[in-house]
C-alpha positions in Angstrom: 72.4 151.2 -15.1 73.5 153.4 -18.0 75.5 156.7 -16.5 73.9 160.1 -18.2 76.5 162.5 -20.0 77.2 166.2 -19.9 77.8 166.8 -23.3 76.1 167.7 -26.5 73.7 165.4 -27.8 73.6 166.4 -31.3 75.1 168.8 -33.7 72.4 172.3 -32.5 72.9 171.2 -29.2 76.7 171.7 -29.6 76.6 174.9 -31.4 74.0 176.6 -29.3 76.6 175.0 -26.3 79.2 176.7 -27.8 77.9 179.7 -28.6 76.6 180.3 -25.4 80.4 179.8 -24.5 81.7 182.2 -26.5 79.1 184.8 -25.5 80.2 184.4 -22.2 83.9 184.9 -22.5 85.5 188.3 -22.7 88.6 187.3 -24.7 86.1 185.0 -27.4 85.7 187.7 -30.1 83.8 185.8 -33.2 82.9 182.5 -34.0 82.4 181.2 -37.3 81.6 177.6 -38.6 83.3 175.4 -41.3 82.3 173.0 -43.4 79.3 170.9 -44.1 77.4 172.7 -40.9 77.6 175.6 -43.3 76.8 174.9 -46.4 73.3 173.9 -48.0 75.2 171.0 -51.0 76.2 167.9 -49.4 75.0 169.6 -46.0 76.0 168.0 -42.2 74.7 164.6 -41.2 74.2 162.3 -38.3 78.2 161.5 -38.5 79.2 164.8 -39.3 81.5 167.1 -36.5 81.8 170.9 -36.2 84.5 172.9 -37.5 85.0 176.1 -35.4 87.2 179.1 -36.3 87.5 181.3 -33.0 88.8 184.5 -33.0 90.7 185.2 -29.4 93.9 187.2 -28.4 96.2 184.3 -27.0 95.1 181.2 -29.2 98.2 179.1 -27.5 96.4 179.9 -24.3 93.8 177.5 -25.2 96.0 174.6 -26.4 98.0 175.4 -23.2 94.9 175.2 -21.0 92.1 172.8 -21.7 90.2 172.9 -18.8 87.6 175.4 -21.3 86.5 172.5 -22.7 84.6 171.1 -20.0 82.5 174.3 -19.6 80.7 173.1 -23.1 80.4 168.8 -22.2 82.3 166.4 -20.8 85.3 165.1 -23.2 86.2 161.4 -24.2 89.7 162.7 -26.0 91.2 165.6 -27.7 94.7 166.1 -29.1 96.2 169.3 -30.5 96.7 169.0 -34.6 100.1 167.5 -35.5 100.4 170.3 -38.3 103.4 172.6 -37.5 102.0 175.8 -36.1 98.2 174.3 -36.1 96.3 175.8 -33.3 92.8 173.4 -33.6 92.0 171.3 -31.4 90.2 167.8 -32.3 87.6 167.1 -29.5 85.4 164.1 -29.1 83.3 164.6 -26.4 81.8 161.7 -24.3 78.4 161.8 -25.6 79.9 160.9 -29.2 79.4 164.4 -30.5 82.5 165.4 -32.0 84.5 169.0 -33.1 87.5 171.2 -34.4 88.0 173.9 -32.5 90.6 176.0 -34.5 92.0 179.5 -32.9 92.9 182.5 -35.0 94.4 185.5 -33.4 92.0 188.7 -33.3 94.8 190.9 -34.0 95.3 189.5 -37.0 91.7 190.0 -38.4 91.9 193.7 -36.9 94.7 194.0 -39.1 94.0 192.8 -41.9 90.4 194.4 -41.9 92.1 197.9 -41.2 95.5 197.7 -43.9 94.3 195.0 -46.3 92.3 197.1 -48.7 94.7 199.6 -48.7 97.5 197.0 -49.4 95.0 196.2 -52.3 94.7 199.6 -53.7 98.5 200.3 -53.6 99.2 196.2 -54.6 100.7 197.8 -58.3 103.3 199.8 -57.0 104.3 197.3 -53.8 104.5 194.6 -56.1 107.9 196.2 -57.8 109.3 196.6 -54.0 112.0 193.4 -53.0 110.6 191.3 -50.5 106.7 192.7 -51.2 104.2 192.1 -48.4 101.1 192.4 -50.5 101.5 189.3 -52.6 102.4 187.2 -49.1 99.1 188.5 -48.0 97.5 187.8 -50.5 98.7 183.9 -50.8 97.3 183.8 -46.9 94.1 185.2 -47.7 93.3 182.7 -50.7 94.2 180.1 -48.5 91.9 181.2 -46.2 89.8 181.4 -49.1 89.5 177.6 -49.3 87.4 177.4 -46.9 84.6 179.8 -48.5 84.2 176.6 -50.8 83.6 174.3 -48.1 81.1 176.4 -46.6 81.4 179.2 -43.8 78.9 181.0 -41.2 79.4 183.4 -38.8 77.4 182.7 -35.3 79.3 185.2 -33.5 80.9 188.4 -33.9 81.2 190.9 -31.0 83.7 193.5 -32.7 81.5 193.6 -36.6 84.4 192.6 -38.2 83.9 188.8 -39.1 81.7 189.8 -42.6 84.2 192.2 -43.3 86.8 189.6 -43.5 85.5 186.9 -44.7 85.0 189.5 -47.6 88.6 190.1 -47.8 89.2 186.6 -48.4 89.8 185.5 -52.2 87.6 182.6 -52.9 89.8 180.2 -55.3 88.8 180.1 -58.6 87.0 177.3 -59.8 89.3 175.0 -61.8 88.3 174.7 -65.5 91.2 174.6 -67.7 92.7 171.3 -68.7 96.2 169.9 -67.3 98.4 170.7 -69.2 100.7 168.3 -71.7 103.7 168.6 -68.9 101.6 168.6 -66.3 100.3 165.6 -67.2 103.3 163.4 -68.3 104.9 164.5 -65.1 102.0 163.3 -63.2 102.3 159.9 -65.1 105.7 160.0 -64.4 106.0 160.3 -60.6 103.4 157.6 -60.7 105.4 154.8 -62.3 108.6 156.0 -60.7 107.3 155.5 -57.4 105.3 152.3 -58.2 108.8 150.9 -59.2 109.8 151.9 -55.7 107.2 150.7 -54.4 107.6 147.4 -56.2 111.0 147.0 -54.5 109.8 147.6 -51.0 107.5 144.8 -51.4 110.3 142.6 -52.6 112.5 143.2 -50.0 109.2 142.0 -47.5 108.8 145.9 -46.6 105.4 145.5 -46.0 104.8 148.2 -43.6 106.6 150.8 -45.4 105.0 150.1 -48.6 101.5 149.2 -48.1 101.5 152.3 -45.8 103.6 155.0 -46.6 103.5 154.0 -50.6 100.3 154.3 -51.2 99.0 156.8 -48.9 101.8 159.0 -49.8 102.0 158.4 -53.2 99.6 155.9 -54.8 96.3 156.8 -54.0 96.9 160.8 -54.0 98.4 160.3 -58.1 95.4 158.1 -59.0 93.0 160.6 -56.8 94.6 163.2 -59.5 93.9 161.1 -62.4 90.5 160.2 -61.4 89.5 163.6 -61.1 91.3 164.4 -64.7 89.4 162.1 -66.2 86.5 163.0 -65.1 86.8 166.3 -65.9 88.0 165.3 -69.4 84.9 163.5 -69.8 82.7 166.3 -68.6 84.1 168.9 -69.2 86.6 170.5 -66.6 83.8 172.8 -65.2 82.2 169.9 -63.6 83.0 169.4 -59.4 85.1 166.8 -57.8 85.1 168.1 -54.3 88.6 168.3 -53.4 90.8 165.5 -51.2 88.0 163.2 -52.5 85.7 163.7 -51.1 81.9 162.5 -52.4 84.0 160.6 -54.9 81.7 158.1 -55.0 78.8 160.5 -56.4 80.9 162.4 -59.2 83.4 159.8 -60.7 82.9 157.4 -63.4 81.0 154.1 -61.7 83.2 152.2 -63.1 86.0 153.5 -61.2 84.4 153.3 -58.3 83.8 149.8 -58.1 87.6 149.1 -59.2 88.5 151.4 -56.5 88.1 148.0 -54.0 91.2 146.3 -55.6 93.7 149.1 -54.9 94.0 148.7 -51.4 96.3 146.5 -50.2 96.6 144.5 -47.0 99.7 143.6 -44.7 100.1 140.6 -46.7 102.7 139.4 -49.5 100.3 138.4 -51.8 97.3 140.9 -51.4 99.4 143.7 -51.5 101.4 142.7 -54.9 97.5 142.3 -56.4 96.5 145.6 -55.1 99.7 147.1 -56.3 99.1 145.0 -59.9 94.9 146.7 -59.8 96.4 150.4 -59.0 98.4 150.1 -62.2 96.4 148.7 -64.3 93.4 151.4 -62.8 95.7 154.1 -63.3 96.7 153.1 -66.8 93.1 152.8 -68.5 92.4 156.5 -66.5 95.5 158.2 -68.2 95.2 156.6 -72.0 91.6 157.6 -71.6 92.4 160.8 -70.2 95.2 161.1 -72.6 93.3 160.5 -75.6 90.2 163.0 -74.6 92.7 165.8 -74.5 95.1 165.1 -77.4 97.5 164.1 -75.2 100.7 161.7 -75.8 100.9 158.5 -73.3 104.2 158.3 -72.1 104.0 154.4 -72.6 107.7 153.5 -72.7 107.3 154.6 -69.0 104.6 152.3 -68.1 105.8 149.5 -70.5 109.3 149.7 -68.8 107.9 149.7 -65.1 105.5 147.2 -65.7 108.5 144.7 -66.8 110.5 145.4 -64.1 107.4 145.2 -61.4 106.4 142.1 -63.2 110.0 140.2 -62.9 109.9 140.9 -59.4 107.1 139.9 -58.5 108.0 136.7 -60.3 111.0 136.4 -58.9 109.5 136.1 -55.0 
């Protein structure tokens, strides 16, 4: 006999739930939403969660205390972010409905509704001051601003002051210059440096560190970098690539995508030297490409001096 849950069965069920939540508690100021539940391109789906950005006075209260999730459905797990001074909690909640609740302090918004636009008007002359708030402020607010591009809506807002700002927040511009020549050799740089490391990990029978840490750490986000170089160099570098990767299967070259399979490696000697042997050679054909759509110089005594020293180790096993 199947047991029924208390908890959100879809994704309206857990907004109005949570709305209804917020409504009801005093210290719950706003509310907005995040993400793909807020935006109309590449919208929420069946397997899609819930951002939340809550605006309360005491947002360590609610880590502290999580007995508030209950009131909105019964919970499978949750664990606080890992990020240093994170306050979002990740929430699954037993009906397989999942969310982020993040927690913003009120004051802060209150503040920077009130003194930001003066802080922008008088920006010129702060600027010259040592130690300058404005431009700290300002860095906060584009981050914030990061999240316009991801999508935003405001379901709650008891004070008016939510609009007002997200207004204040500085969208980030939409990136359509090229690399430049440094930028790009370092790039190419860093990525045969570390696959030489790499190389050596796997050598010593370092499986864990490498087929984990290297290519999640390194690997993967340098050829993320040159995928989305290249195909920006072949479209022009107005055309969207979603950042962290996402829809990479819709906006990069097919091709790509389908040699994409090889680059992952297993916890296994001999898969995870051909992974590491596919990520070079993927990586390589992206950058001369890349390279020679922008009139750029390959560093290929880099990649020719590597590629011996990966190759005699892996030889040598």
């Amino acid at each position: 006999m199947s047991r029924s849950v208390d908890g959100p069965v879809d994704l309206d069920d857990l907004e109005a739930r949570v709305l209804a939540w917020g409504k009801a508690r005093k210290d719950v100021r706003g509310i907005l939403i995040l993400g793909s539940r807020a935006r109309t391109d590449h919208p929420a789906d069946e397997w899609s969660d819930i951002d939340f950005a809550i605006a309360v006075k005491d947002p360590e209260r609610y880590m502290r205390d999580r007995r508030w999730v209950a009131d909105i459905g019964q919970v499978a797990a949750c664990h606080r972010d890992p990020n240093p001074g994170g306050v979002t909690l990740h929430t699954l909640f037993a009906s397989g409905v999942y969310a982020d609740f993040g927690f913003i302090p009120v004051g802060d918004v209150r503040q920077a509704v009130t003194f930001m636009p003066w802080v922008r008007r008088l920006a010129p002359v702060l600027d010259r001051l040592p130690g300058s708030i404005a431009s700290g402020l300002e860095e906060q607010l584009r981050e914030g601003g990061a999240y316009l591009q991801t999508g935003v809506r405001t379901i709650l807002d008891k004070e008016g002051v939510a609009e007002r700002f997200l207004a204040l927040l500085t969208p980030l511009p939409e990136v359509t210059a090229s690399p430049s020549a440094h930028d790009f050799a370092e790039t190419v740089g860093e990525f045969w440096f570390n696959t030489a490391r790499i190389a050596k990990h796997l050598r010593r029978g370092e499986l864990w560190s490498a087929t984990t840490n290297g290519w999640s750490h390194y690997m993967h986000p340098l050829l993320l970098r040159m995928i989305e170089w290249h195909s920006k160099a072949r479209h022009g570098f107005g055309y969207e690539t979603w950042r962290d990767g996402r829809f990479l299967e819709e906006w990069a070259d097919p091709a790509t995508v389908a040699r994409l399979k090889g680059t992952y490696p297993d916890h296994d000697e001999d898969a995870a030297w051909e992974a590491l042997l596919a990520t070079m050679d993927l990586f390589r054909d992206l950058a001369r490409d890349t390279a020679h759509r922008l009139n750029f110089d390959y560093p290929s005594e880099a990649d020719d001096t590597i590629t011996e020293q990966v190759t005699r180790l892996n030889s040598g096993r």
